[in-house]
C-alpha positions as CSV (number, residue, x, y, z in Angstrom):
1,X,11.0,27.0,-16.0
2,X,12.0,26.7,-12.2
3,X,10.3,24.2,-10.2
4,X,9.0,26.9,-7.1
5,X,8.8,30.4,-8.4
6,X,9.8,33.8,-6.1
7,X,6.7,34.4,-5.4
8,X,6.0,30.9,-4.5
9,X,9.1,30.7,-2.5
10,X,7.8,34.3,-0.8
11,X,4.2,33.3,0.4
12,X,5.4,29.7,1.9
13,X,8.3,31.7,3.5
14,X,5.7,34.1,4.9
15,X,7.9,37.1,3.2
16,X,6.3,40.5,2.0
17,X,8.3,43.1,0.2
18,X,11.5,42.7,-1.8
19,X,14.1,43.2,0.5
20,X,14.8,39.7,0.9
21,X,14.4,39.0,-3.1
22,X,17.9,38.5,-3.6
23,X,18.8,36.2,-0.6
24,X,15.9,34.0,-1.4
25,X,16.5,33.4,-4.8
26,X,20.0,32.8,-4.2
27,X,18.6,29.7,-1.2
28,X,15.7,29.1,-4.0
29,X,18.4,28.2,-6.6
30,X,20.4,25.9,-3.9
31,X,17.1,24.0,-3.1
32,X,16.6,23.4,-7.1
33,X,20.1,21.9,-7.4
34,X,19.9,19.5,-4.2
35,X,16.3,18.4,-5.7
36,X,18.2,17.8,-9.1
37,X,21.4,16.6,-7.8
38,X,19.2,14.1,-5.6
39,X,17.1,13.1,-8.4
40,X,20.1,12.9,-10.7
41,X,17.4,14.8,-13.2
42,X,18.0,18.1,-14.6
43,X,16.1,21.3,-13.6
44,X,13.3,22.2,-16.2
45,X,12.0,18.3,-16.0
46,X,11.8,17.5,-20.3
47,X,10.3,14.8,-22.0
48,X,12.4,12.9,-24.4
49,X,11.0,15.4,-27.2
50,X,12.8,18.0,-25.0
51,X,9.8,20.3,-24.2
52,X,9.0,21.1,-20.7
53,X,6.6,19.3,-18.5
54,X,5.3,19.5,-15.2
55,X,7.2,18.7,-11.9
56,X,5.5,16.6,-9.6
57,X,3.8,18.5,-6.4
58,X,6.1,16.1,-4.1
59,X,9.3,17.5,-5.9
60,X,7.8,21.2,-5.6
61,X,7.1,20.5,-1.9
62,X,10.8,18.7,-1.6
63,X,12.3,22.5,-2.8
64,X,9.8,24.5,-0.6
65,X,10.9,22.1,2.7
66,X,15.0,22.2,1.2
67,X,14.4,26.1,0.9
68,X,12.7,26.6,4.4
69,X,15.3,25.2,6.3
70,X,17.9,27.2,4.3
71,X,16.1,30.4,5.4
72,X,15.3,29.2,8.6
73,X,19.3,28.1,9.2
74,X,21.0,30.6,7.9
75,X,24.0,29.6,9.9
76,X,24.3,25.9,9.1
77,X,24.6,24.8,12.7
78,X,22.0,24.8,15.5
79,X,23.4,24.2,18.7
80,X,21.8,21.3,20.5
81,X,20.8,19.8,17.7
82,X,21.5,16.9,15.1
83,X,21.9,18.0,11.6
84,X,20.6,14.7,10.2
85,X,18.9,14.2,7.1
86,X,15.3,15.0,6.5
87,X,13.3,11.7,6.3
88,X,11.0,13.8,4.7
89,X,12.7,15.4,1.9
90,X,13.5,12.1,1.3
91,X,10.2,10.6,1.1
92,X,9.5,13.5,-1.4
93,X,12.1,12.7,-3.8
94,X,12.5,9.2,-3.8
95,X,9.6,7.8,-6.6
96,X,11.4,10.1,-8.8
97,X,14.7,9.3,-8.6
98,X,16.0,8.3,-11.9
99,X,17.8,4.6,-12.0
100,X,21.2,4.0,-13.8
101,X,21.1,0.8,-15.8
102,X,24.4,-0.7,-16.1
């Protein structure tokens, strides 16, 4: 179970037709493993019975937004600009980061 499905991905990329299926499900599966590599959770969420559960709509949105700019900058570089981090993105992810006890 991903967290944004193609379709998903599709309609909040404003994409009809397939010819772009493959390029945005190869930027869809990036934007799942920055979310999961940020949350330091794996990608379906589990309970501790291991069945799935729901993700939260603020980790959904986090992919869409990670996923966007992917497809928007395709190149990596912008010129003029300041590649910083997204305070938003982070906002989105950080109640469900998960905390390492020591």
């Amino acid at each position: 179970m991903a967290i944004v499905t193609l379709d998903e991905a599709k309609a909040h990329l404003r994409v009809d037709g397939a010819d772009e299926d493959a390029d945005i499900a190869l930027k869809l599966a990036a934007a799942e493993d920055v979310v999961a590599q940020s949350l330091g959770r794996p990608v379906p969420w589990t309970d501790s019975a291991g069945f799935p559960v729901p993700v939260p709509a603020s980790v959904k949105a986090a992919a869409l937004l990670i996923l966007a700019d992917l497809y928007a900058n395709r190149e990596g570089v912008a010129a003029g600009l300041s590649l910083a981090d997204n305070p938003t993105l982070e906002r989105l992810l950080s109640f469900h980061r998960k905390v390492s006890v020591a």
